[in-house]
Structure formats: structure tokens, C-alpha cells
C-alpha positions as CSV (number, residue, x, y, z in Angstrom):
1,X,12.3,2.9,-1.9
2,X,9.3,2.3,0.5
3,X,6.0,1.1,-0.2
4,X,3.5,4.2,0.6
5,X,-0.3,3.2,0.7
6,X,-2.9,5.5,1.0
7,X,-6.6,4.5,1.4
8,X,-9.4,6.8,0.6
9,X,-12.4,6.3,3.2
10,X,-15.6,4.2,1.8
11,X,-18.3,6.3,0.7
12,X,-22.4,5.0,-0.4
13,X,-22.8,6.6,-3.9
14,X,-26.4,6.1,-5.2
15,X,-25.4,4.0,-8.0
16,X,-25.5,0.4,-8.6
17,X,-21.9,-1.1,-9.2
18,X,-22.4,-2.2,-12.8
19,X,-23.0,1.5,-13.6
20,X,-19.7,2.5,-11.6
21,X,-17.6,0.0,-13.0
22,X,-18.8,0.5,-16.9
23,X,-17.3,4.5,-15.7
24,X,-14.3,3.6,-14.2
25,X,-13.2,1.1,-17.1
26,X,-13.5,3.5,-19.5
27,X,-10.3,6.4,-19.4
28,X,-12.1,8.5,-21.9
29,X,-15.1,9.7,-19.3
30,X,-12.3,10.8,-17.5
31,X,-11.7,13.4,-20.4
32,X,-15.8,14.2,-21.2
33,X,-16.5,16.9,-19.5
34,X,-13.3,18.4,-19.6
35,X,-12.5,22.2,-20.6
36,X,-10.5,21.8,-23.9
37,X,-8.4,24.4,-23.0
38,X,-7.2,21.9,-19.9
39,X,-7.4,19.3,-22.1
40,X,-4.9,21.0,-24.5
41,X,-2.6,22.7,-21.5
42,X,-2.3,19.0,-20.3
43,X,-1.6,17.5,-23.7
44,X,-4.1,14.7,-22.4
45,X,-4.7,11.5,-24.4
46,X,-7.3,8.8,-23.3
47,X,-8.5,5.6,-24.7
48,X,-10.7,3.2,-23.2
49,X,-7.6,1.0,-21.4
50,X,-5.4,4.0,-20.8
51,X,-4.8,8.2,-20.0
52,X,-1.8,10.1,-20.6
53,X,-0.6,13.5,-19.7
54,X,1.9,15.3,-20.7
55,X,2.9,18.8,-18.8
56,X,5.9,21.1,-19.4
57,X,8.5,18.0,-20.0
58,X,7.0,15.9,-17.4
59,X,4.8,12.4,-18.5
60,X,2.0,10.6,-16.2
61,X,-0.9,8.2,-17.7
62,X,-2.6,5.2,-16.1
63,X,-3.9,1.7,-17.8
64,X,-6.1,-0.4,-16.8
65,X,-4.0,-3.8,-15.7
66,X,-6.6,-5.5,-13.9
67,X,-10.9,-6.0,-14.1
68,X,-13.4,-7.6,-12.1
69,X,-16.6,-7.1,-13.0
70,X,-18.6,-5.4,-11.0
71,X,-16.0,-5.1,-8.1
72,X,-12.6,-4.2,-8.7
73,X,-10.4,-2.3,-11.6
74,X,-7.0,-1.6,-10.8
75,X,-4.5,0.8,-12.6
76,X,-1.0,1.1,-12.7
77,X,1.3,3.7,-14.4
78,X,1.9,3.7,-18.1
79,X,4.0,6.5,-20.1
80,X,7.5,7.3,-18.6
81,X,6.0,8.2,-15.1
82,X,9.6,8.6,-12.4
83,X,7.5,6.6,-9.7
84,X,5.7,3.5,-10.1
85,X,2.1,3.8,-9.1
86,X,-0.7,1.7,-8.7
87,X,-5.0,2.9,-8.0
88,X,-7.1,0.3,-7.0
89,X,-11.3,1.1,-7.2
90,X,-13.4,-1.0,-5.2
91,X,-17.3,-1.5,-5.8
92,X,-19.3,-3.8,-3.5
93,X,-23.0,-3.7,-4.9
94,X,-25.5,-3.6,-1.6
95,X,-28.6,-4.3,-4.2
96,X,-30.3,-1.7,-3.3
97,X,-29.4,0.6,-6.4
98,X,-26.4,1.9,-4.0
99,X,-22.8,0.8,-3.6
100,X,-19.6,1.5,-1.6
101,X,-16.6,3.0,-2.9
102,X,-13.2,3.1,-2.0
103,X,-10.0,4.4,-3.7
104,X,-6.4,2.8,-3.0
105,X,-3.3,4.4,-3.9
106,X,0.3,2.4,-3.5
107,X,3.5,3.7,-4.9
108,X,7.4,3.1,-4.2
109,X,8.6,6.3,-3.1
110,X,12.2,7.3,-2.0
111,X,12.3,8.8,1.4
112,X,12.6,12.7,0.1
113,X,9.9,12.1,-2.6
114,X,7.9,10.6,0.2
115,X,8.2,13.6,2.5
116,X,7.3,15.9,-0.3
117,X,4.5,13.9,-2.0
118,X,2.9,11.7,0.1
119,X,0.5,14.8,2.0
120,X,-0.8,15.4,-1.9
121,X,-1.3,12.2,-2.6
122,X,-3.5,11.5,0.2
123,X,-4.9,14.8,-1.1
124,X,-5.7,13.1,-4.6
125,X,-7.5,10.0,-3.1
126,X,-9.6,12.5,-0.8
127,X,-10.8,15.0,-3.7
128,X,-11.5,11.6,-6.0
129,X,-13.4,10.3,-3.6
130,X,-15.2,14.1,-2.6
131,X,-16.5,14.9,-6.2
132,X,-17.4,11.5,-6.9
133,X,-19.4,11.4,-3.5
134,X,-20.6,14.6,-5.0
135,X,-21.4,14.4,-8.7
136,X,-23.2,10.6,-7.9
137,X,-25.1,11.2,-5.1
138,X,-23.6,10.2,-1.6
139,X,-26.0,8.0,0.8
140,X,-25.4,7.6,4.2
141,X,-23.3,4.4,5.1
């Protein structure tokens, strides 16, 4: 198994950090404005600490493993997940009512599940990082 790291780019979000981090540590916004008929196709649980779905035999969640305020929560997986995942979210506050965001994905991946997932998991970062540069207001860096 290899180490695969993908890193989302940095985006300005019109947010202070206090107000992203209180989102991000907090699995149950990740549900809130979910349809309910995804919510009950995905068989999706979410506490504060942790998110679990559960899709035609196959288990994934996340819980929160590591916080520092203000400037960085890391996940890692949690349920019966086949590959071992962490997602990193980094915050750095510029003060000005703004901050930067940036998304880090590393997994252990064997060198077929690589080849097949490692295109959509770069995918994942990208449309994280896309909708929250679009539902928070994105500021030029």
C-alpha cells in the first residue's frame, strides 16, 4: 500500500475562521440541508464528532480525531471503511473577516485501487473546495 495525498488548492472564503471551524466541527451541518430522500438512500447517521454512511452493503463515515481552534480539524475514517483515510481542513484567519481554506486528503491505497480511485478522489477535494468557495462567498487571494 502507498501513501496517496491529494491537496485541494487554497481558496479566500468571506468568513472569519471561528465561523468555519464551529461548521467544520460539527458532522451534523454536513446533513442540514440535505434532501431526506438522500439522506434515507444513504442510510446517513451524523453526530457532532462523527458521519456515517451506509450504501448497498458498502460502509464509509469520518470522526473528528484532531482540533485546533480556529486552524485545523482533522478526520480520519470510522465505520468499516476497506481503506484507511484521513481529511485534514485548514483555516488561517487574515483578520479581516476573510480566511483561506484548504482541504487535504491522504489514504493508503493499493496500486489497482489507486489507479481506479485516486482521479475521484482528487475529484472530491475539488468539488468540496468549489461549493464551499461557492455557498461562502469566495474573495480573491
Amino acid at each position: 500500500m502507498a501513501n496517496t495525498h491529494i491537496e485541494g488548492r487554497v481558496v479566500r472564503i468571506a468568513r472569519p475562521a471561528d465561523f468555519l471551524y464551529s461548521l467544520f466541527t460539527d458532522l451534523t451541518n454536513f446533513t442540514r440541508n440535505m434532501p431526506s430522500d438522500m439522506m434515507d438512500k444513504a442510510n446517513l447517521e451524523a453526530t457532532p464528532d462523527t458521519l456515517l454512511a451506509r450504501y448497498q452493503g458498502f460502509e464509509i463515515g469520518m470522526k473528528i480525531c484532531e482540533r485546533t481552534p480556529f486552524n485545523r480539524i482533522r478526520y480520519e475514517q470510522y465505520g468499516s471503511s476497506p481503506i484507511p483515510f484521513t481529511f485534514t481542513v485548514l483555516l488561517n484567519d487574515l483578520g479581516t473577516g476573510t480566511s483561506d481554506f484548504q482541504l487535504i486528503m491522504d489514504s493508503e491505497l493499493s496500486g489497482m485501487f489507486k489507479m481506479m480511485l485516486g482521479g475521484k478522489l482528487q475529484e472530491i477535494v475539488d468539488r468540496v473546495t468549489d461549493e464551499l468557495e461557492r455557498a461562502m462567498g469566495a474573495m480573491p487571494l
